[in-house]
N, C-alpha and C positions, 0 to 999 in steps of 0.2 A: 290420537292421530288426526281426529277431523279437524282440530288448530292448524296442526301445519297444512293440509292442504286448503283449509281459508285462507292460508298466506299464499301458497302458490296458485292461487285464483285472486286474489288479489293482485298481485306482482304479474302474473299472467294477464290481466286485462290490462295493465299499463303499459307493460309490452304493446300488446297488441294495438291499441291506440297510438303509440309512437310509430310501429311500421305503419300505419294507415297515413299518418299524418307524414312520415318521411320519404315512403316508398309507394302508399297505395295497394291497393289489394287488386291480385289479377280476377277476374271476371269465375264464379264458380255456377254449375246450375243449379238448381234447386236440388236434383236428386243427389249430384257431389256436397252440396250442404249437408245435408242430412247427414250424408256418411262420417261427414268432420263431426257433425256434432254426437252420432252415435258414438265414433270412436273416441271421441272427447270423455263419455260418461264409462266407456270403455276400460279408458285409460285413469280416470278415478277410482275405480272399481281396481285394478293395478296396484296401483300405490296406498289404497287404502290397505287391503289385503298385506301388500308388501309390510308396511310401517305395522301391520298388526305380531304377522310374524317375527319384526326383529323386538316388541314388546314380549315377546315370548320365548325366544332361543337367540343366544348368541350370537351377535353379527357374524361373525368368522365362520358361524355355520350358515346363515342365510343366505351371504353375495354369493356364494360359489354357487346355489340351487339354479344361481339367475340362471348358469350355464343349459341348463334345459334350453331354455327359451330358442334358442336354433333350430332344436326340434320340431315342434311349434311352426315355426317359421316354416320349416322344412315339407312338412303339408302344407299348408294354408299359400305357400306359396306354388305348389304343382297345381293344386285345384284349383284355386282361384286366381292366380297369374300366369300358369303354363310356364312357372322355372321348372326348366330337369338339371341336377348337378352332377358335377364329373362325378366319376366312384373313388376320387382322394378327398373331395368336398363332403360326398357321405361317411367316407372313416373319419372325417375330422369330427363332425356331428357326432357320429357316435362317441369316440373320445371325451370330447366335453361334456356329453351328458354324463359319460360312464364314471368321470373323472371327478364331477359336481355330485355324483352320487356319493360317491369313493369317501369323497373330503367331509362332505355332512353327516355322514354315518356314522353312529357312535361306537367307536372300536372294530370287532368283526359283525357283531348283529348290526343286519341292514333294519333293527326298528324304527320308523319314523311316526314322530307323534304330528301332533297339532299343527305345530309351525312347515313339518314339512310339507303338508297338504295345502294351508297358504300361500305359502309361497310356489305350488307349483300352478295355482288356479292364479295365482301373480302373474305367472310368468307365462302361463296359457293367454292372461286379457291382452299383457302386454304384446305379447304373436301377434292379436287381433289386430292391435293399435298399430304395428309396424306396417301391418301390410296392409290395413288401411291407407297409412300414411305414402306408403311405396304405389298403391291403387291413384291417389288424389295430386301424385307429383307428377302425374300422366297427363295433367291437365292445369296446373296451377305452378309458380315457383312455390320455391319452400316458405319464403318470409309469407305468406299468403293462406299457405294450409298450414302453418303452424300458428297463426295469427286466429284463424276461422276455429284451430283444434281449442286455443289458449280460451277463445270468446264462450267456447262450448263449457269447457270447464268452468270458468266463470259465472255460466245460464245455469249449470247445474247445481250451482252451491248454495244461487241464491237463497231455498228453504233454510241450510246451516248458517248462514249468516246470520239469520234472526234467530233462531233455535240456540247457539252456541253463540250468540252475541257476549254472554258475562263470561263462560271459557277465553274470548280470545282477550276480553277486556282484563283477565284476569293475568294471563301468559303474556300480556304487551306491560302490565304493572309491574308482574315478575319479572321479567325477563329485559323491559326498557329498550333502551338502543343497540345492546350486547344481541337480543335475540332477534331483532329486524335487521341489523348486517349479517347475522346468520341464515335466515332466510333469503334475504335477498342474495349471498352470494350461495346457498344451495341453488336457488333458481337460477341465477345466471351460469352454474357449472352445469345444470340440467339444461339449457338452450344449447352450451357448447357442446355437450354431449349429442346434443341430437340432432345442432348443423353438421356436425364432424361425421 
């Protein structure tokens, strides 16, 4: 898992050097830096977790857990932003979570091993990272904190980079050109996901 995210910190800092270089970056303070870059490490911490759990159980059981993450959301956004949702916005919430349970559950026992527990501390970092990112759009455009989040993951890699230097040297020999347009278009479906 830590190859591909040296790729998406890779691909992430050229990003972010092209919005600086085409668009500029809006004005952040110091204290909103920090946040981009906490939730940056936040958001590694996400994705690490996540890519650990689908190493471990079935994608078709993973995606659906994301559904939790509304929840999540659903605190972190009353305390710390002062949302309150309608009471059809709360049964939807429930719903999804009830329904991402429903779907990953094997048979009628609700046992969850390993991967469930991943993926739901996944989808707890990822709560963080959103409303972080919902917090810093109060003050920046997107191209701007998503550029500052991108840079952050990038600052954070740097130890893997030299630590997993022969990994990635090893997966760029294997994998060639086939696995860098793979990459790169995960990351570019992961920008559109999170303009959208």
């Amino acid at each position: 898992p830590i190859v591909s995210l040296i790729f998406m910190g890779l691909i992430g800092i050229v990003l972010s050097i092209v919005i600086y270089f085409v668009r500029g970056f809006s004005e952040l303070s110091n204290f909103n830096m920090i946040i981009a870059l906490a939730s940056s490490a936040v958001y590694l911490l996400a994705t690490l977790l996540y890519f650990k759990a689908v190493n471990i159980e079935e994608i078709s059981r993973i995606v659906p857990l994301y559904y939790v993450s509304p929840f999540f959301v659903l605190v972190f956004a009353t305390f710390f932003l002062g949302e309150i949702f309608t009471m059809s916005k709360y049964i939807g919430i429930f719903l999804l979570v009830a329904g991402a349970i429903l779907i990953s559950a094997r048979g009628l026992s609700l046992s969850f091993g390993k991967a469930f527990w991943l993926v739901m501390a996944s989808a707890f970092a990822i709560s963080v990272n959103s409303i972080a990112m919902k917090y810093l759009l109060g003050f920046a455009d997107f191209w701007t904190v998503y550029a500052y989040m991108r840079i952050g993951v990038f600052v954070w890699l740097i130890p893997f980079y030299f630590l997993n230097f022969r990994d990635v040297k090893d997966a760029v020999m294997k994998k060639g050109a086939k696995g860098a347009i793979w990459a790169s278009t995960s990351e570019l479906s992961n920008l559109i996901a999170i303009f959208l």
